[in-house]
Residue frames as a rotation matrix with the C-alpha (Angstrom) as fourth column:
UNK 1
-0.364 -0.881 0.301 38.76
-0.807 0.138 -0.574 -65.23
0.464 -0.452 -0.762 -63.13
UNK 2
0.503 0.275 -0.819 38.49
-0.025 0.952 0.304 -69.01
0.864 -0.132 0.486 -62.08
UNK 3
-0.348 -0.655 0.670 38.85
-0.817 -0.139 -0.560 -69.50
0.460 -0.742 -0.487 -58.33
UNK 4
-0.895 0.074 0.440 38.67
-0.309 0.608 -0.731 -73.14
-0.322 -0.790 -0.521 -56.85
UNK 5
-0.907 0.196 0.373 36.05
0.422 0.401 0.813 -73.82
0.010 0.895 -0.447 -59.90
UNK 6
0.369 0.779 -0.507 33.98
0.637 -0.609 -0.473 -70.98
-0.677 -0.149 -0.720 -59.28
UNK 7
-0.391 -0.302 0.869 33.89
0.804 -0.571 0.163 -68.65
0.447 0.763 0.467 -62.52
UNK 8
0.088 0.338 -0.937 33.82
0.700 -0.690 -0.183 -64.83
-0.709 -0.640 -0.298 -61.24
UNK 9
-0.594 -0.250 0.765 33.23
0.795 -0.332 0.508 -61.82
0.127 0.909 0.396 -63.72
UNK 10
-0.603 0.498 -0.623 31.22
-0.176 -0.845 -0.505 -58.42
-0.778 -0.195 0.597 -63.79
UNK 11
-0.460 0.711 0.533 27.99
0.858 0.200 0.473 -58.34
0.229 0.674 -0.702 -65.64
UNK 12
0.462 0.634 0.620 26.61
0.098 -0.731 0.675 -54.48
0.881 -0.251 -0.400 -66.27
UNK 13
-0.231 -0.013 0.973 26.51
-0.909 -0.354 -0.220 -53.55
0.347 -0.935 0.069 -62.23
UNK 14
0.946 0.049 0.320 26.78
-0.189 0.887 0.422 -57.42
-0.263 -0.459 0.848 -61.10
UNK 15
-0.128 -0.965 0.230 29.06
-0.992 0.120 -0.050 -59.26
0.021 -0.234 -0.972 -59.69
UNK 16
0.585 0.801 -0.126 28.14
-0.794 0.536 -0.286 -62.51
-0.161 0.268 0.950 -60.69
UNK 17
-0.560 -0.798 0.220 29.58
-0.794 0.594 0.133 -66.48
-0.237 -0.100 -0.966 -60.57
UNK 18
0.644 0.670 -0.371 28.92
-0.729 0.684 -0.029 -69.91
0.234 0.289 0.928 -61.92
UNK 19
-0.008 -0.753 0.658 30.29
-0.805 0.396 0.443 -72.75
-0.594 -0.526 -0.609 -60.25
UNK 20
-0.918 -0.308 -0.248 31.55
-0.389 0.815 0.429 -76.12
0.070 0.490 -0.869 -61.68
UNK 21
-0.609 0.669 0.427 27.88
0.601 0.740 -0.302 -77.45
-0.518 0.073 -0.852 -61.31
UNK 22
-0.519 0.327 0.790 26.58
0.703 -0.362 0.612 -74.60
0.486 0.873 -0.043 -63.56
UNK 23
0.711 0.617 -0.337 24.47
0.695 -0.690 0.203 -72.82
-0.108 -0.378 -0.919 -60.94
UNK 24
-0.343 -0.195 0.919 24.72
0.755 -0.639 0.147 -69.08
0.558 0.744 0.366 -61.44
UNK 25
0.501 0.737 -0.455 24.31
0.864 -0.461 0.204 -65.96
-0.059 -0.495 -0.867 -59.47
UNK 26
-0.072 -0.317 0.946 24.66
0.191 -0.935 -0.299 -61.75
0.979 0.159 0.127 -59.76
UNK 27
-0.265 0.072 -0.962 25.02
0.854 -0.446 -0.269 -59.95
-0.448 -0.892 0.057 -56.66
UNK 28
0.430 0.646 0.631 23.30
0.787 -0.611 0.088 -56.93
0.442 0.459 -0.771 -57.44
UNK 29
-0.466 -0.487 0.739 25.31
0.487 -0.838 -0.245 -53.31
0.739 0.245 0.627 -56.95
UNK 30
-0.882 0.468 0.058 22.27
-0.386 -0.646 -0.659 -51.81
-0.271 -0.603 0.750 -55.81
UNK 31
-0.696 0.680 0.231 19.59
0.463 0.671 -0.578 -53.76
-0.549 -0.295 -0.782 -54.35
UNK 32
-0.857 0.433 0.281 16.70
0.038 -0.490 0.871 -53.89
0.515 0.757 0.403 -56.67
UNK 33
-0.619 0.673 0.405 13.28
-0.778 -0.455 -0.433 -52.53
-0.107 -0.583 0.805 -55.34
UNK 34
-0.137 0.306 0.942 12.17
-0.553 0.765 -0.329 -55.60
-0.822 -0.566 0.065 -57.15
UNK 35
-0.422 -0.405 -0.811 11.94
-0.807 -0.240 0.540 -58.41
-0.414 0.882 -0.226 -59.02
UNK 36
0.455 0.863 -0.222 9.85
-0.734 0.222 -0.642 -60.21
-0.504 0.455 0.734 -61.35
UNK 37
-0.890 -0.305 0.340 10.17
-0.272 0.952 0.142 -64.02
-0.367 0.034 -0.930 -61.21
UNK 38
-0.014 0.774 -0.634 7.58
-0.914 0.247 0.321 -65.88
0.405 0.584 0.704 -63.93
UNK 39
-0.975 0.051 0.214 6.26
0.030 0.994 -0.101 -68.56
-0.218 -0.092 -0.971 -61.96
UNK 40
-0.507 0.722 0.471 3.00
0.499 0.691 -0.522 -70.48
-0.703 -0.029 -0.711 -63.31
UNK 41
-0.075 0.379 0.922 2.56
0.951 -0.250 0.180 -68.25
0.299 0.891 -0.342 -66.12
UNK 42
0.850 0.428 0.307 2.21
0.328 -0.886 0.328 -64.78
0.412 -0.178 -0.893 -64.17
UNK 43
-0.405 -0.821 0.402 4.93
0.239 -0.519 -0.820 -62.61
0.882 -0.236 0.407 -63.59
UNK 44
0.418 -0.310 -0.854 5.52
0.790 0.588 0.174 -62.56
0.448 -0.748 0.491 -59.92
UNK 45
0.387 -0.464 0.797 6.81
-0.559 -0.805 -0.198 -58.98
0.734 -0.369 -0.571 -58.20
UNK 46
0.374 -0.479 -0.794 9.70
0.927 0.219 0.305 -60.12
0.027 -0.850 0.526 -55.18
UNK 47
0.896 -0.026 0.444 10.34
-0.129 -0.970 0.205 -56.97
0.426 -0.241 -0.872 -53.21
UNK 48
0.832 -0.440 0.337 14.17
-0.508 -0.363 0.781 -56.15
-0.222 -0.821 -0.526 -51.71
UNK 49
0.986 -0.159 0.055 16.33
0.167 0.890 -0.424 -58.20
0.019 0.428 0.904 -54.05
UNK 50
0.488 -0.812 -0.320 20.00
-0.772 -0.572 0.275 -58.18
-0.407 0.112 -0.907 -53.58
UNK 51
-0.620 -0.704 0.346 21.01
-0.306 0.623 0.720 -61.58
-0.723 0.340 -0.601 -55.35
UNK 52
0.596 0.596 -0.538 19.62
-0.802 0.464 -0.376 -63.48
0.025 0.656 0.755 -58.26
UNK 53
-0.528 -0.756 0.388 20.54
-0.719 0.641 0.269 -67.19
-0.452 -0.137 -0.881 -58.60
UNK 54
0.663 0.650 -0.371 19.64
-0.601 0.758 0.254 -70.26
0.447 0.055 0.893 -60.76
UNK 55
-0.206 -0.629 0.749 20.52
-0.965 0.256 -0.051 -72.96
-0.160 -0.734 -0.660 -58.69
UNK 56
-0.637 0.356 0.684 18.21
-0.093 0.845 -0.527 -75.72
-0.765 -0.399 -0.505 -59.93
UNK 57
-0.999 0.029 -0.015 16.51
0.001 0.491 0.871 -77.22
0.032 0.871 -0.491 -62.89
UNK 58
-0.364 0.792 -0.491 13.20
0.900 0.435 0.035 -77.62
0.241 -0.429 -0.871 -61.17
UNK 59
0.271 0.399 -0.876 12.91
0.546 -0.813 -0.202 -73.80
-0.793 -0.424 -0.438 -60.07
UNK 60
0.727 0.160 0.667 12.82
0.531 -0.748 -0.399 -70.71
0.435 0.644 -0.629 -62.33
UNK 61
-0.352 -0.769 0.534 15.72
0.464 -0.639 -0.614 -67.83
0.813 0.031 0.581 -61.36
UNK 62
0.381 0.774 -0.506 15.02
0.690 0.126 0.712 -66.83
0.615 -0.621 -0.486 -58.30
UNK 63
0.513 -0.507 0.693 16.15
-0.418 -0.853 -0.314 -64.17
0.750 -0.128 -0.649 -55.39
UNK 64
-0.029 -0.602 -0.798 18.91
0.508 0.679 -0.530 -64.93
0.861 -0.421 0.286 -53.42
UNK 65
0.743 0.233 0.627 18.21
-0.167 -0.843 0.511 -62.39
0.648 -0.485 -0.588 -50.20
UNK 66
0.927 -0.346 0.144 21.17
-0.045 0.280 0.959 -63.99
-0.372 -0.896 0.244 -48.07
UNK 67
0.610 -0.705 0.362 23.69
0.576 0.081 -0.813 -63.93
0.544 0.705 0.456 -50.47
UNK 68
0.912 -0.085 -0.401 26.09
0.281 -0.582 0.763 -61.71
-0.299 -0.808 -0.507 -48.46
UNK 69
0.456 -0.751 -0.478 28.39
-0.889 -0.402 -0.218 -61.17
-0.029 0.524 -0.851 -51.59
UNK 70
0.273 -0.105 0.956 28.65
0.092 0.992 0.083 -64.84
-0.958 0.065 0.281 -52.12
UNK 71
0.737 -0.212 0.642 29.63
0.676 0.194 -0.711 -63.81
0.026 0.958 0.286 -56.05
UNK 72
0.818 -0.406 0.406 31.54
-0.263 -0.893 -0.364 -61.26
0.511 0.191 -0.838 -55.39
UNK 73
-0.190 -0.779 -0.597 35.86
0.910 0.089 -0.405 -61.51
0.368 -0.620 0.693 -54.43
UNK 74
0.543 -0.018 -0.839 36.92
0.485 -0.809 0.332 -59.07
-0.685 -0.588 -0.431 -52.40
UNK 75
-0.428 -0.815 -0.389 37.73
0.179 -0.499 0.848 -55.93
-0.886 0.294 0.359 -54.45
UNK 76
0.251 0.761 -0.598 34.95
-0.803 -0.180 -0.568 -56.65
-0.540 0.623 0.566 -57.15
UNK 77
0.453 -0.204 0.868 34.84
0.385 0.923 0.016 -59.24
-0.804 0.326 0.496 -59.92
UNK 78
-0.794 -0.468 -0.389 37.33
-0.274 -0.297 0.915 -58.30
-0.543 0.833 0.107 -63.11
UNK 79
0.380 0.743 -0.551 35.05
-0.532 -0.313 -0.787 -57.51
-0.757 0.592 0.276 -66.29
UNK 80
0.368 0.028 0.929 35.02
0.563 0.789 -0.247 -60.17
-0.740 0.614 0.274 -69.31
UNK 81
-0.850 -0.524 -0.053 36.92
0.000 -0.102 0.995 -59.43
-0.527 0.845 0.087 -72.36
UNK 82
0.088 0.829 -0.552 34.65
-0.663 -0.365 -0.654 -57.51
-0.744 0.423 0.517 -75.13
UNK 83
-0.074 -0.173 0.982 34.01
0.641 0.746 0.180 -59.76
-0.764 0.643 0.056 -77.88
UNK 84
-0.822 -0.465 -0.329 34.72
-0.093 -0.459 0.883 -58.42
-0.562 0.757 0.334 -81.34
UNK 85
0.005 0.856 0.517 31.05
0.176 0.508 -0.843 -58.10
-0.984 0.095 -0.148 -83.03
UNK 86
-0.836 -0.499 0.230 30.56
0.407 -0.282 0.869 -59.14
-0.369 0.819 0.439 -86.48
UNK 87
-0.421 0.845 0.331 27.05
0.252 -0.242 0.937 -57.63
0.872 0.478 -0.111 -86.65
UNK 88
-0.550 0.130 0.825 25.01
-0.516 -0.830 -0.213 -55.29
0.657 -0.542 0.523 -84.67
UNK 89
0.623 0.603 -0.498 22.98
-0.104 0.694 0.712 -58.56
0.775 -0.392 0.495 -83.17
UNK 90
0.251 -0.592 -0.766 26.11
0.284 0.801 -0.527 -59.93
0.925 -0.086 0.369 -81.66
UNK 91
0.925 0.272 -0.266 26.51
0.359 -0.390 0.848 -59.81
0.127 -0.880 -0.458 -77.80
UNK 92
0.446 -0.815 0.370 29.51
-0.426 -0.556 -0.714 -57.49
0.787 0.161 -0.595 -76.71
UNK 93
-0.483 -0.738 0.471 30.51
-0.838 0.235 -0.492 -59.34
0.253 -0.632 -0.732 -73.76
UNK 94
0.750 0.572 -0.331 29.52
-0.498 0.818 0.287 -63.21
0.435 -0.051 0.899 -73.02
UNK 95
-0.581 -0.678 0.449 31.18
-0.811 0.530 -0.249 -65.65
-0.069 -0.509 -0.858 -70.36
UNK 96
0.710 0.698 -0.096 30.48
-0.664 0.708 0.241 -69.73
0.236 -0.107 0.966 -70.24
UNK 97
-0.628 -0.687 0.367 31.55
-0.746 0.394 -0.537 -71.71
0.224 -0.611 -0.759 -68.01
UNK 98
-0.968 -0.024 0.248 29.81
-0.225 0.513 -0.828 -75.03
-0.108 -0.858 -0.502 -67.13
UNK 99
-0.319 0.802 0.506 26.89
0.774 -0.088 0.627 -75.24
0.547 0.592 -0.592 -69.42
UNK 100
0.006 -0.151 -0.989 26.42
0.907 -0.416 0.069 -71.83
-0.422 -0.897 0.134 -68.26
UNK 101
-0.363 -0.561 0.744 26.19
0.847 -0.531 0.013 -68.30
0.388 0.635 0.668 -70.28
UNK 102
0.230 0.349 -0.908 25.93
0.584 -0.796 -0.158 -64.63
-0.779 -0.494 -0.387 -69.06
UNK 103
-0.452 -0.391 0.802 26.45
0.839 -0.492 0.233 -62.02
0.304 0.778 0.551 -71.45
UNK 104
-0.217 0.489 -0.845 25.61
-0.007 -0.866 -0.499 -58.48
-0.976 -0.103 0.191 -72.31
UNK 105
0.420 0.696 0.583 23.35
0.636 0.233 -0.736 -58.07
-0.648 0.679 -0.345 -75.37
UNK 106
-0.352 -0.690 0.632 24.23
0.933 -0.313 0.177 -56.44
0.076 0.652 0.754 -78.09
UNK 107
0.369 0.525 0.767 21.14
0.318 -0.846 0.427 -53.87
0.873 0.086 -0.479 -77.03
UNK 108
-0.389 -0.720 0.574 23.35
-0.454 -0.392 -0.800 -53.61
0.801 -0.572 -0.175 -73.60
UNK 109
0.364 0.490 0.792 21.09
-0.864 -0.141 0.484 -55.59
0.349 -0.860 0.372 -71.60
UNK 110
-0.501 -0.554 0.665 22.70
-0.851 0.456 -0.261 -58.06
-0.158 -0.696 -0.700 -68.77
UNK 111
0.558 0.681 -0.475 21.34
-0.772 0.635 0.004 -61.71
0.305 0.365 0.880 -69.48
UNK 112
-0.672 -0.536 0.511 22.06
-0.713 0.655 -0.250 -65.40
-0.201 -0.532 -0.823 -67.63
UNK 113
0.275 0.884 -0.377 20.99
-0.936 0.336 0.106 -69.07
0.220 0.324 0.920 -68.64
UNK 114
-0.582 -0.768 -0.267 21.23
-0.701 0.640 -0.316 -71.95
0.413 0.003 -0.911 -67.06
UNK 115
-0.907 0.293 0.301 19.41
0.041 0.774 -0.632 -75.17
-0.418 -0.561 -0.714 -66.34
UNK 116
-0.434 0.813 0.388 16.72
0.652 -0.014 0.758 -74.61
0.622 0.582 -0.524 -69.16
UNK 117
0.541 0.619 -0.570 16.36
0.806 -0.575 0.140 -71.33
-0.242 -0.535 -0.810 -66.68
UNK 118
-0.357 -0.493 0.794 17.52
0.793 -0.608 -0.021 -67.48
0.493 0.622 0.608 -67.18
UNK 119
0.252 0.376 -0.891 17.40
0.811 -0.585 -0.017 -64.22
-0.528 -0.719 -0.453 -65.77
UNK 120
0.190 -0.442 0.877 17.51
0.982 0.082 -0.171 -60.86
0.004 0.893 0.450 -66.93
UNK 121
0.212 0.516 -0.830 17.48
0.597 -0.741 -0.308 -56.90
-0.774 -0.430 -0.465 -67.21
UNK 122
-0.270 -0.220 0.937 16.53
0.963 -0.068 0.261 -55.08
0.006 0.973 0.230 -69.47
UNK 123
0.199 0.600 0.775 14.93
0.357 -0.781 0.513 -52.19
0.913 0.175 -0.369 -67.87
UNK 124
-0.284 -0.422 0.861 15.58
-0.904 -0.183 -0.387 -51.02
0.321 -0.888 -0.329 -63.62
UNK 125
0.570 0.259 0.779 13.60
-0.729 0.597 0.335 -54.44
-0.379 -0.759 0.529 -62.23
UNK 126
-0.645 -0.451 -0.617 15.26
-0.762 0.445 0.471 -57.64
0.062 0.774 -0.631 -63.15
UNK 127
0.454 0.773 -0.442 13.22
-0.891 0.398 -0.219 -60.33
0.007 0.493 0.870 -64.51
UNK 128
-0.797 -0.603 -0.001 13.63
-0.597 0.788 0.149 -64.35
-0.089 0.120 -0.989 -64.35
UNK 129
0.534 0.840 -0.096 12.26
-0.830 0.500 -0.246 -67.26
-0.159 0.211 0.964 -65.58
């Protein structure tokens, strides 16, 4: 749902938006204990995450800890339209908006790329780079 050129959508247990300048962020359901941001080659633990956001070319996915439901309308975000897969690869749900893509994988995991940057989860922590 497009509000005032902010794209809004569920992703997995995120609420999650990409505005008209491409930047990208999940509100997280339930705050992760942490996550694991590759900076300089070494994977990074950030403790108490309750947003993820790329926001910037120059930085890797980062946590957003102020986010106060900044992706999220009131009421939740409405869930993307499954895509029809023509092979077991293909992702079952995928939004782009704004040189922008989120999806779910075809293995079910929650994925976001923007700005030659990306976040993910594939497992309880998410993960960005």
């Amino acid at each position: 749902m497009q509000v005032g050129g902010t794209q809004y959508f569920s992703l997995g247990g995120w609420n999650c938006s990409i505005g008209a300048d491409g930047a990208v962020g999940c509100d997280l359901t339930v705050p992760a204990a942490v996550m694991n941001v590759l900076y300089l080659g070494a994977q990074v633990p950030l403790p108490n995450v309750s947003a993820i956001v790329i926001d910037s070319t120059a930085a890797p996915a980062h946590p957003e800890w102020n986010s106060n439901g900044s992706h999220t309308l009131p009421g939740g975000n409405p869930a993307p339209v499954p895509i029809a897969q023509v092979s077991g690869h293909d992702p079952q749900f995928s939004v782009s908006y704004a040189g922008a893509t989120c999806q779910i994988t075809y293995s079910g995991a929650a994925v976001c790329t923007s700005m030659g940057h990306g976040f993910s989860q594939r497992g309880p922590e998410p993960f960005g780079y």
